[in-house]
C-alpha positions as CSV (number, residue, x, y, z in Angstrom):
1,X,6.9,244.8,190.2
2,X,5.3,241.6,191.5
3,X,3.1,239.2,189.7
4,X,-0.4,240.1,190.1
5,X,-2.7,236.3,190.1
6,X,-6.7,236.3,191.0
7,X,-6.5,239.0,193.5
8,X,-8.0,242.5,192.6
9,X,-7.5,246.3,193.0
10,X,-3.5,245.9,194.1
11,X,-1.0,248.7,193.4
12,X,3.1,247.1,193.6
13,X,5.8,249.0,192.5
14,X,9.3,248.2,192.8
15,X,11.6,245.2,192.5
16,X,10.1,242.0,193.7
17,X,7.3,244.2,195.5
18,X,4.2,242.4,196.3
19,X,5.9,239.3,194.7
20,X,3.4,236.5,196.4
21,X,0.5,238.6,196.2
22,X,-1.8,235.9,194.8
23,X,-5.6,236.5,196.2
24,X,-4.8,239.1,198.3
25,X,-6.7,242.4,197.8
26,X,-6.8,246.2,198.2
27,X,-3.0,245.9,199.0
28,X,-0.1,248.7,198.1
29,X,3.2,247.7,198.1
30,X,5.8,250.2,197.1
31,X,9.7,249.9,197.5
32,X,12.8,246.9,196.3
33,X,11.2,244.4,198.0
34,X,7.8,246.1,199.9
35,X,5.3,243.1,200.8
36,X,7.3,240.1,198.9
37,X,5.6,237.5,200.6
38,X,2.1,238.7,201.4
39,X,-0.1,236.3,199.6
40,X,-3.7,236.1,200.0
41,X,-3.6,238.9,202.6
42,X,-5.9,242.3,202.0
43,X,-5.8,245.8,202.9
44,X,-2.3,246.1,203.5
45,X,0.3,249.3,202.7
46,X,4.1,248.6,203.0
47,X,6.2,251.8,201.3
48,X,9.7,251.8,201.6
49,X,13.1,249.3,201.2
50,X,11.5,245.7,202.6
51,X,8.9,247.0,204.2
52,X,6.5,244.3,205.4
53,X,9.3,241.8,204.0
54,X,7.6,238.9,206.0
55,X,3.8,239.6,206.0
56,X,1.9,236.1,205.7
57,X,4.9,234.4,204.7
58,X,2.9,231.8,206.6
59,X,0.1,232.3,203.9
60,X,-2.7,232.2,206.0
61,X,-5.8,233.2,204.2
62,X,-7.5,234.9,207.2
63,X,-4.5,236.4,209.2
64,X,-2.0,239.3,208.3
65,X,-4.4,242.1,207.0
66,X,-4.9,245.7,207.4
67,X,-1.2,246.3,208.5
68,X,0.5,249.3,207.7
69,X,4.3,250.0,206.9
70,X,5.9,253.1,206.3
71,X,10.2,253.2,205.9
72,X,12.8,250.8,205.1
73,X,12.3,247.5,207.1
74,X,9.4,248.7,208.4
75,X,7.0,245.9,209.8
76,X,10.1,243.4,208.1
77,X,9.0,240.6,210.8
78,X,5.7,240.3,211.0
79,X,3.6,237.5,209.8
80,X,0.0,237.0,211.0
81,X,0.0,239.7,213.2
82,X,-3.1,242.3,211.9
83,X,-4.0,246.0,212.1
84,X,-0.9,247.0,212.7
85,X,0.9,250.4,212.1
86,X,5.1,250.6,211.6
87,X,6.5,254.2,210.8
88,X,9.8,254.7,210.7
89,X,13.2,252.8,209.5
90,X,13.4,249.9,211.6
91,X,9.9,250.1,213.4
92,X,9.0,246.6,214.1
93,X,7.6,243.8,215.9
94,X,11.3,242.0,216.4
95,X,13.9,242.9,218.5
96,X,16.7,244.4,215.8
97,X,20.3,243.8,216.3
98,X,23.7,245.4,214.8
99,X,26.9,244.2,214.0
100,X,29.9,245.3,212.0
101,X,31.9,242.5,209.6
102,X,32.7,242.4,205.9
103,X,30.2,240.5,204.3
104,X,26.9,242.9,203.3
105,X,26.8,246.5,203.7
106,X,24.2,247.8,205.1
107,X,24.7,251.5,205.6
108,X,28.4,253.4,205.7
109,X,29.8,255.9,208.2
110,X,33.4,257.3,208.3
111,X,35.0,254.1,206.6
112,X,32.9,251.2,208.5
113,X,30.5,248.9,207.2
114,X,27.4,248.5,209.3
115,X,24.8,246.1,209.0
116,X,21.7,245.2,210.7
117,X,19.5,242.4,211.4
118,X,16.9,240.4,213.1
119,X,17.2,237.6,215.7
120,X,16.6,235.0,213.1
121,X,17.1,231.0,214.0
122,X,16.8,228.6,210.9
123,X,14.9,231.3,209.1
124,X,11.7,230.5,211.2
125,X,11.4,230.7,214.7
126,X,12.8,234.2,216.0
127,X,14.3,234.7,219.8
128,X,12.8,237.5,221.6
129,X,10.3,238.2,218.4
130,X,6.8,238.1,217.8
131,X,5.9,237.0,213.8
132,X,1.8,237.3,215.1
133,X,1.6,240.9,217.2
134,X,-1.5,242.3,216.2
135,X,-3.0,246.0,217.1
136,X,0.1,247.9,217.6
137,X,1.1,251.3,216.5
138,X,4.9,251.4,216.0
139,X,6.6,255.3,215.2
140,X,9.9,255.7,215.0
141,X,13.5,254.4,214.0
142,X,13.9,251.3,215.5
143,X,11.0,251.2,217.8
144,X,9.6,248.1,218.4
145,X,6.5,246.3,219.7
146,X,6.4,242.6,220.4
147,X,3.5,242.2,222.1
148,X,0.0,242.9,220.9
149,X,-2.0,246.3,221.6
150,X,1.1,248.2,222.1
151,X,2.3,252.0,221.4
152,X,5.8,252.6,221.1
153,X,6.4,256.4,219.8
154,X,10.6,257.5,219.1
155,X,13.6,256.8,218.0
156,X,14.6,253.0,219.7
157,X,11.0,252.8,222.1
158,X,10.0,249.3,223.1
159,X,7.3,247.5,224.3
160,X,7.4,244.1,225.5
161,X,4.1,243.0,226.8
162,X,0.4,243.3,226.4
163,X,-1.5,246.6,226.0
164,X,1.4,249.0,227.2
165,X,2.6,252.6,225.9
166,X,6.0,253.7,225.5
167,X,6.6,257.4,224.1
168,X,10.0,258.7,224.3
169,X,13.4,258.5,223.0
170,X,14.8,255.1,224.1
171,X,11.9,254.6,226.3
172,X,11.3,250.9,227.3
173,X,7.9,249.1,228.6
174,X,8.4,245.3,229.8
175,X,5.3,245.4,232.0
176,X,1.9,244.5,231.1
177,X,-1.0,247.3,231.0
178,X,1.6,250.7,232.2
179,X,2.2,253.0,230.2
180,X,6.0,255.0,230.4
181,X,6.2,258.8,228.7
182,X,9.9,260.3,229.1
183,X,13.5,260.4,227.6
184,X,15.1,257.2,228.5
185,X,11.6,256.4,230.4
186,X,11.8,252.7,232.0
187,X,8.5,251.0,233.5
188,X,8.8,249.3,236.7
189,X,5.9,247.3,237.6
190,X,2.3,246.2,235.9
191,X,-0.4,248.6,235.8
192,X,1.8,251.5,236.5
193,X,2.6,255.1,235.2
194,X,6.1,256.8,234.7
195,X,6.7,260.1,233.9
196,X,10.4,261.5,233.8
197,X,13.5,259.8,232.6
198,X,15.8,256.8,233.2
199,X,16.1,258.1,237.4
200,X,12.2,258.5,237.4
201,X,11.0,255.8,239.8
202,X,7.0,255.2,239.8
203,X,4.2,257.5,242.5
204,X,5.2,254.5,245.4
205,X,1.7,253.1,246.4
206,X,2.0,250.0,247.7
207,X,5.4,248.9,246.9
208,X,5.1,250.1,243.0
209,X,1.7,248.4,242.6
210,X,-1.3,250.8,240.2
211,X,-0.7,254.1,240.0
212,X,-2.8,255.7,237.2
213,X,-4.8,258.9,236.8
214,X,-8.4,257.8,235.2
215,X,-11.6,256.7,236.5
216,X,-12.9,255.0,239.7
217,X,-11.5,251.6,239.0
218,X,-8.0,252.8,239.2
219,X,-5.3,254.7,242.1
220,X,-5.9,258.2,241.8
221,X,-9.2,259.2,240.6
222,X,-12.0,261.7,239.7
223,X,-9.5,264.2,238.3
224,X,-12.4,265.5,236.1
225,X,-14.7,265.8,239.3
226,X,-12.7,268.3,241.4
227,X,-11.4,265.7,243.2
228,X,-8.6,263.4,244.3
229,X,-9.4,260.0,245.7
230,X,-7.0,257.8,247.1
231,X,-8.1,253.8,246.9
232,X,-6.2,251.4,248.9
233,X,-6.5,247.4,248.3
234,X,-9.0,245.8,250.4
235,X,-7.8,245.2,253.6
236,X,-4.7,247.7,253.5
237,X,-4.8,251.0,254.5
238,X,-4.4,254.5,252.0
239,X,-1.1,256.9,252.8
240,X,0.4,259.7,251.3
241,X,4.5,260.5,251.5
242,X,5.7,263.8,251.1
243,X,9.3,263.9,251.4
244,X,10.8,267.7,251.1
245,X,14.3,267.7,249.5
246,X,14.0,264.8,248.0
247,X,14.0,262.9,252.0
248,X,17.4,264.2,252.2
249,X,17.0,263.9,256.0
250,X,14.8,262.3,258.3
251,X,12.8,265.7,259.2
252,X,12.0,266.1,255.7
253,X,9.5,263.3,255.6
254,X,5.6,263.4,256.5
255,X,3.2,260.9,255.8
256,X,-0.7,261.0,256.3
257,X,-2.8,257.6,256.4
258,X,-6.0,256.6,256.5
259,X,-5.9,253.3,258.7
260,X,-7.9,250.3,257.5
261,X,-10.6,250.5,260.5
262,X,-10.8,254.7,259.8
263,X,-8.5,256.6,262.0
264,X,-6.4,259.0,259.9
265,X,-3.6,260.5,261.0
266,X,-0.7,262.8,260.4
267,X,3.0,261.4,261.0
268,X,6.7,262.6,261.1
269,X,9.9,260.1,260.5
270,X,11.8,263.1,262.4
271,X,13.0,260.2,265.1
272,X,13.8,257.9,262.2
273,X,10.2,256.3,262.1
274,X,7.1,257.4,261.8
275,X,5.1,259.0,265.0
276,X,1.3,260.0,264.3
277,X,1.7,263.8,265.8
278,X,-2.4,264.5,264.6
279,X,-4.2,261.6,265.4
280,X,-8.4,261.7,264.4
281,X,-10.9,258.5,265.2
282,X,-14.4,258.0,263.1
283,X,-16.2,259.4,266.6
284,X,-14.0,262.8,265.7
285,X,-12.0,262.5,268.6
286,X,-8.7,264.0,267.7
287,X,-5.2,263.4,269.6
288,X,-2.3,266.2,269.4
289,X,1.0,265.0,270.1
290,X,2.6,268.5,270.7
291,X,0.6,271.9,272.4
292,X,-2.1,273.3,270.3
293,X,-1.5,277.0,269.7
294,X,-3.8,279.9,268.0
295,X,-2.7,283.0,267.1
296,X,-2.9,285.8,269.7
297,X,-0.7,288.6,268.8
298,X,-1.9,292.0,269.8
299,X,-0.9,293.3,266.5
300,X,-3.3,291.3,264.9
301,X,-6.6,292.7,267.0
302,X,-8.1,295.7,267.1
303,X,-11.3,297.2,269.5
304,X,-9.8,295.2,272.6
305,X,-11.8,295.6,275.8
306,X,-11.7,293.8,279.0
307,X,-14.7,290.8,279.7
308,X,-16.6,292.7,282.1
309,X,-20.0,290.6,284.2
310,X,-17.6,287.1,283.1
311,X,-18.9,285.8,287.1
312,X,-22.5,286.8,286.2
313,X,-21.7,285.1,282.7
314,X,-20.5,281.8,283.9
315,X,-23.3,281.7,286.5
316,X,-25.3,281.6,283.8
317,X,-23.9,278.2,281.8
318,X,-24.9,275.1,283.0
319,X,-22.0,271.9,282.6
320,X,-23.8,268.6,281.3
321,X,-23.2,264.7,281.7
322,X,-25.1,263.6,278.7
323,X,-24.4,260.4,275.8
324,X,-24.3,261.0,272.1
325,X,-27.3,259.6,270.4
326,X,-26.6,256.0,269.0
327,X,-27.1,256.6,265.4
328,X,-24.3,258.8,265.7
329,X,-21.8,255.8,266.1
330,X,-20.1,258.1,268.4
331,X,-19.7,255.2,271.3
332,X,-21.3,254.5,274.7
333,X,-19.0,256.8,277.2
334,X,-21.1,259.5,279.5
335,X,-19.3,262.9,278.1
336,X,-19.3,265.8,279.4
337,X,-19.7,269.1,278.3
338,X,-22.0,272.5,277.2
339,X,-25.1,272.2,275.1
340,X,-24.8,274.8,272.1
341,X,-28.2,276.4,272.1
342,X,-27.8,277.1,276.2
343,X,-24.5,279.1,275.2
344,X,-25.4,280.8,272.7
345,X,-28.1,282.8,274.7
346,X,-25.4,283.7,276.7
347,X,-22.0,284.1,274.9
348,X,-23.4,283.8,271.3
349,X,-19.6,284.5,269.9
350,X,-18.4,281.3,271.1
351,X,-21.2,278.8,269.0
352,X,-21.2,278.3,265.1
353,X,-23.7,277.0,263.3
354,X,-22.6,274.7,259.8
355,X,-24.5,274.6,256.8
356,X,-26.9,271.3,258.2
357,X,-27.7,273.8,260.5
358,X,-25.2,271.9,263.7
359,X,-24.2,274.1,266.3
360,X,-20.8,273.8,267.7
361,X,-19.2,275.5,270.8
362,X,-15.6,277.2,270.9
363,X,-14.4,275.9,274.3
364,X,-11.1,277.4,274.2
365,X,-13.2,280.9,274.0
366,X,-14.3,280.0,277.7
367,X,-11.0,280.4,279.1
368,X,-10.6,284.4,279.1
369,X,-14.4,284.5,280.1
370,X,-13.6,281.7,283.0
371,X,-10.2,283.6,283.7
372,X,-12.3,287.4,284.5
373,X,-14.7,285.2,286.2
374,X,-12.0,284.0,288.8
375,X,-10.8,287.2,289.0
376,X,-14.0,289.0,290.0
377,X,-14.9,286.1,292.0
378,X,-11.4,286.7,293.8
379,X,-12.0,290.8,294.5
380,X,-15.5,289.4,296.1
381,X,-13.5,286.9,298.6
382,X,-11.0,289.7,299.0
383,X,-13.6,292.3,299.7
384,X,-15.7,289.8,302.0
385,X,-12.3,289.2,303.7
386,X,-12.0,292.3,304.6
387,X,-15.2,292.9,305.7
388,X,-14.6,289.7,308.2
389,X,-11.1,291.1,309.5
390,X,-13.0,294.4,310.6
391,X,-15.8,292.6,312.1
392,X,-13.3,290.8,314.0
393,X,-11.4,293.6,315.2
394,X,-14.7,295.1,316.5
395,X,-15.8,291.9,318.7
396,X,-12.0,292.1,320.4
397,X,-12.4,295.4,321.4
C-alpha cells in the first residue's frame, strides 16, 4: 500500500498503490500500482493493474480530480486531465501501441511474448497523446479518447477531437462535434452523423457538411414535432437525393430542390443530368415536363350518364380578364380565367372550397361539359343546315 501524508479519508490497496498521495483526498486506489503518482489530487478511483499510473504526475494542486479508472492500465496516461471515466483494459487518453520482442512480457499467447505500450518520448512529452483530456467517458478495451468531452464506447473506439462520440467496435471519430455509432463506424466530416459500418458514407448535404437529427439549429429537424425540415446554408438552396438501387443506373436517381429564390422542383438524372420534370414558382404556377394524365378507366366509375343541356350550361359561364390582388405576390400579368362563386351556381361539382374557406375551380372538368356543348351546338348547325338546303330547293323551283 502507499504512504498515506496530510491527506484524509483515502483507501489504497496494493503494491505501490496510491504511493504519492500526499494531500490528496477522498481518493481509492486499488491494484499493483493503482494511482502511484496522484499527489495532492481528490476524488479519484483507479481499480485495477496501473490504473491511473500517471494521474498528476505533474502535481498540480488544482488539476487531475474526480477521474475514474476501472481495469488494468486504465486512465495509465493521464495527468491533469479531470472528470474523466476509463472502463476497460487499456481505455485511455493515449494512443496505445503493441509490439512483440524479448525483453518484458506483457501477456502470452500460443508461445509469443506480447507487450504493450504508450507513445512515450523522454518519459514526458507523448506523440499523438493527451496527458490533460478532461470530461471524457472511455468504455472498453483499448478505447481511447484524446481530446476533451469525448465518448468512445467498445473494444479499440477512438476519438480524436473535441466533443465527439464514437460507439462501436473499432469505431473511429477524428472530427470535431460528430458523433459515429456502428461496427467499424468512421466519421467523415465536422458536425456530422454516421450510422452503419466502415462502407457507411454520411446523409450527403452539402458535400458532407451537418447532418444531425435534433433541434432547429441543426439539418434535419423537428423530429418530435411531426415534422421534417430541411435547412440549407444561407444563400444555397435545400435538395433531397433518392437514388433506387443504390444509383446503379442513371434512371434510378431523383432529386427534389427547393431553389434559393423559392421555386421547387422535381428532377430526373435519366439523361445523365438532372432535368426539373415538375417545376412550381412562389405565384403556384406549376410547369410539367411530360402530359398530365388522371385516371379515367370505366372500370373505376359507376352511375355513368351522358352531360345533357352542356350548350345551355356553357352559355351560362362567363370567361374573365381580371389581375390577382397585390398582396397576393402573385405578379402583375392580366390572367384569364372563371371566377369560382359564378361556377359553382352552375356546375357546383367542378369548385372546391379549402378549409380558409378558398374556392378553387377544376378546369379539366370543363372539357366533357365543353365537348357535349360542341356537340349539341353541332346537331343545331346541322339541323339549321338542313332547314337552309330545303329552303333553297323551294326558291329554285
Amino acid at each position: 500500500a502507499g504512504e498515506l501524508y496530510n491527506g484524509s479519508r483515502n483507501t489504497v490497496i496494493g503494491t505501490a498503490a496510491g504511493g504519492d498521495i500526499g494531500g490528496g483526498n477522498a481518493n481509492t486506489m486499488i491494484g499493483d500500482n493503482a494511482g502511484p503518482n496522484t499527489e495532492s489530487a481528490d476524488f479519484n478511483t483507479f481499480v485495477g493493474f496501473q490504473a491511473g499510473f500517471d494521474n498528476n504526475r505533474t502535481n498540480s494542486i488544482t488539476n487531475a480530480n474526480r477521474n475514474t479508472a476501472l481495469g488494468a492500465y486504465a486512465g495509465y496516461t493521464n495527468r491533469e486531465g479531470e472528470d474523466n471515466i476509463w472502463i476497460g483494459t487499456l481505455a485511455d487518453s493515449a494512443d496505445w501501441t503493441f509490439y512483440h520482442d524479448n525483453e518484458v512480457e506483457f501477456v502470452s499467447t500460443h508461445g509469443s511474448d506480447w507487450y504493450v505500450t504508450y507513445n512515450d518520448l523522454d518519459g514526458t512529452a507523448r506523440a499523438n497523446n493527451s496527458t490533460n483530456v478532461s470530461r471524457t467517458t472511455v468504455l472498453g478495451n483499448q478505447a481511447t479518447v484524446i481530446a476533451n468531452d469525448g465518448v468512445a464506447v467498445g473494444y479499440s473506439s477512438r476519438i480524436a477531437q473535441v466533443g465527439s462520440i464514437a460507439i462501436g467496435t473499432n469505431a473511429t471519430n477524428a472530427n470535431t462535434n460528430s458523433i459515429v455509432l456502428g461496427y467499424n463506424g468512421t466519421s467523415h466530416s465536422d458536425n456530422a452523423v454516421l450510422l452503419g459500418n466502415s462502407t457507411t458514407t454520411l446523409w450527403s448535404a452539402q458535400t458532407d457538411a451537418t447532418t444531425t437529427l435534433g433541434n432547429a439549429s441543426y439539418r434535419f429537424t423537428d423530429v418530435f414535432s411531426n415534422k421534417v425540415s430541411v435547412n440549407a446554408a444561407t444563400g444555397n438552396g435545400a435538395q433531397i437525393d433518392l437514388f433506387a438501387d443504390a444509383g446503379a443506373a442513371d434512371d434510378d436517381k431523383w432529386t427534389i430542390t427547393a431553389a434559393n429564390g423559392g421555386d421547387f422542383a422535381i428532377s430526373s438524372f435519366s439523361t445523365g443530368s438532372d432535368v426539373n420534370l415538375l417545376s412550381i414558382d412562389n405565384t403556384g404556377n406549376a410547369t410539367i415536363a411530360g402530359n398530365l394524365s388522371l385516371n379515367s378507366d370505366r372500370r373505376l366509375k359507376t352511375d355513368i350518364q351522358s352531360i345533357n343541356g352542356a350548350l345551355e350550361t356553357i352559355d351560362k359561364l362567363d370567361g374573365k380578364r381580371y389581375h390577382w390582388k397585390p398582396e397576393l405576390q402573385k405578379g402583375n400579368e392580366q390572367q384569364v380565367g372563371l371566377i369560382a362563386q359564378e361556377v359553382e351556381a352552375v356546375l357546383p361539382e367542378l369548385v372546391s372550397e379549402n378549409d380558409k374557406g378558398i374556392k378553387s375551380v377544376n378546369y379539366v372538368a370543363l372539357v366533357p361539359v365543353l365537348i357535349n356543348a360542341v356537340k349539341e351546338q353541332q346537331a343545331q348547325i346541322a339541323a339549321q343546315q338542313k332547314q337552309i338546303e330545303a329552303l333553297m330547293r323551294l326558291v329554285q323551283k
